[in-house]
N, C-alpha and C positions, 0 to 999 in steps of 0.2 A: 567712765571717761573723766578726767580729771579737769579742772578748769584750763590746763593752759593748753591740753588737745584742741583741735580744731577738725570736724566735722567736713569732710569732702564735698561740693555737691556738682554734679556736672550738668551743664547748661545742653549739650549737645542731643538733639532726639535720638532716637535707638533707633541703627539700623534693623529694620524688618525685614524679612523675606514674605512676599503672599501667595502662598499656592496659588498657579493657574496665571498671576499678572502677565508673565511672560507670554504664554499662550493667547491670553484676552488679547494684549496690545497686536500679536501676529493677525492674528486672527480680523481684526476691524477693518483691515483691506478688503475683507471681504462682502462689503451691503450693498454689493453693485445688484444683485440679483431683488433684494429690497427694496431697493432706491425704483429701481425700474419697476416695479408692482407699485410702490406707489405715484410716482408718477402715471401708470395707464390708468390707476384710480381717478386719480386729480382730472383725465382727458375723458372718462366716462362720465364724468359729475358734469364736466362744462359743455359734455356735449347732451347733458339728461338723459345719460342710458342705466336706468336702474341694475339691469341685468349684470352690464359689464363692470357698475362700480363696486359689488359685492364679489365680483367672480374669485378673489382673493382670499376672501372669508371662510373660516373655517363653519360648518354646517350649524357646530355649535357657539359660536363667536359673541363674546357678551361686550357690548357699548353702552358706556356709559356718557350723552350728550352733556351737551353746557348749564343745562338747568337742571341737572343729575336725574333726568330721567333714563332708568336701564331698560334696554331691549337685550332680548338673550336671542339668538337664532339669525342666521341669513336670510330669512323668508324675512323676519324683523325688520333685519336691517336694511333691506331691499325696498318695504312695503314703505317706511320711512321718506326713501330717497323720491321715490315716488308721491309722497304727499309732499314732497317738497319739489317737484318739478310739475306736479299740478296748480301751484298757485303762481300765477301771472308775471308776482313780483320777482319772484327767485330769479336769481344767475348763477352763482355757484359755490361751492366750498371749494378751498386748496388746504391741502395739508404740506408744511414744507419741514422735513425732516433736518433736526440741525446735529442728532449725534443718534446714531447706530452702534451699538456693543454686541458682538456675539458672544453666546454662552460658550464656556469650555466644552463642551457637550457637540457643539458645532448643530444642533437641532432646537434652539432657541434664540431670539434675539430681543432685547428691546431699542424702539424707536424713540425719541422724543424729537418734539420740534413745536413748531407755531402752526395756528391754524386762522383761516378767514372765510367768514361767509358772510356773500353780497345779497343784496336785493333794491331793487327800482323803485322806491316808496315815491310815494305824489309830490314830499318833501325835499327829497334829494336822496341819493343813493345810499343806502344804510346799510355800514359794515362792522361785521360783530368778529373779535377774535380774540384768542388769547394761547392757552397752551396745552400740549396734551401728551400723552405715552401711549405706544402702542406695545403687545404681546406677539412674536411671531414665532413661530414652531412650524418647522423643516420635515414634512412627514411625506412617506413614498417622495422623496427628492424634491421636494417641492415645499415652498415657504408657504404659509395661509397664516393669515392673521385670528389673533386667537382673542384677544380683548384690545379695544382700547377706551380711552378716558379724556374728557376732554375737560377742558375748563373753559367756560366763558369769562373773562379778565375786563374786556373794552367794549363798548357801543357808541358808532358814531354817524355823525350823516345824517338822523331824521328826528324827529320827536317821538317817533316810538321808541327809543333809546331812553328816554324819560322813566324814571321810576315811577308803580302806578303809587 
């Protein structure tokens, strides 16, 4: 190239094409059936029914809580809800879904959104929350949740919120 050539360079991104976009975006109308499994979730917690807040769960369903302890199994994850609707202070988790994507497959989806959990402390009422994804798989017609992951982010409302 000789000095008085000059070198092209185009500012403009490339258009892409990505398999399956078109499909994913049709497709996200559809987490109504999601949305409502987790909402009767959220109505089992605040009413302490261990049984019905797992009912969702797949047999094998691996959670990972806010202090990154993993339970793998429904019986786990049940047994859990349960020590926590044993202690006096508890009132409840909500999980609130703020984006649903279904896979192109139509038999997978993930969840993300915000989560909170309350308790009565002596101090004042102590709410812990932050954020988490959920794994759901569509099997015999039917959604069951297959992992999810939380992260504990915030502590507020008591001195047990206090770092030890």
């Amino acid at each position: 190239m000789s000095t008085t050539q000059k070198k092209s360079i185009s500012l403009k991104p490339p258009v892409m094409s990505l398999p399956g976009v078109a499909t994913r975006l049709r497709a996200e109308g559809n987490d109504g059936p999601i949305r409502a499994l987790r909402a009767e979730s959220n109505r089992a917690i605040a009413e302490h029914d261990a049984l019905r807040a797992v009912d969702s769960c797949l047999s094998t369903v691996h959670v990972s809580v806010g202090d990154g302890q993993p339970m793998i199994g429904r019986d786990a994850v049940r047994a859990a809800f349960e020590r926590s609707f044993a202690d006096s202070t508890f009132l409840t988790y909500e999980r609130t879904p703020s984006n649903i994507q279904m896979g192109e497959s139509g038999v997978t989806a993930s969840e993300s959104g915000t989560w909170q959990g309350k308790w009565n402390k002596p101090d004042g009422v102590m709410t812990m929350s932050g954020t988490y994804l959920a794994v759901w798989r569509k099997m015999a017609g039917r959604w069951q949740l297959q992992s999810e992951l939380f992260a504990t982010l915030n502590c507020t409302g008591s001195r047990e919120c206090s770092p030890a």
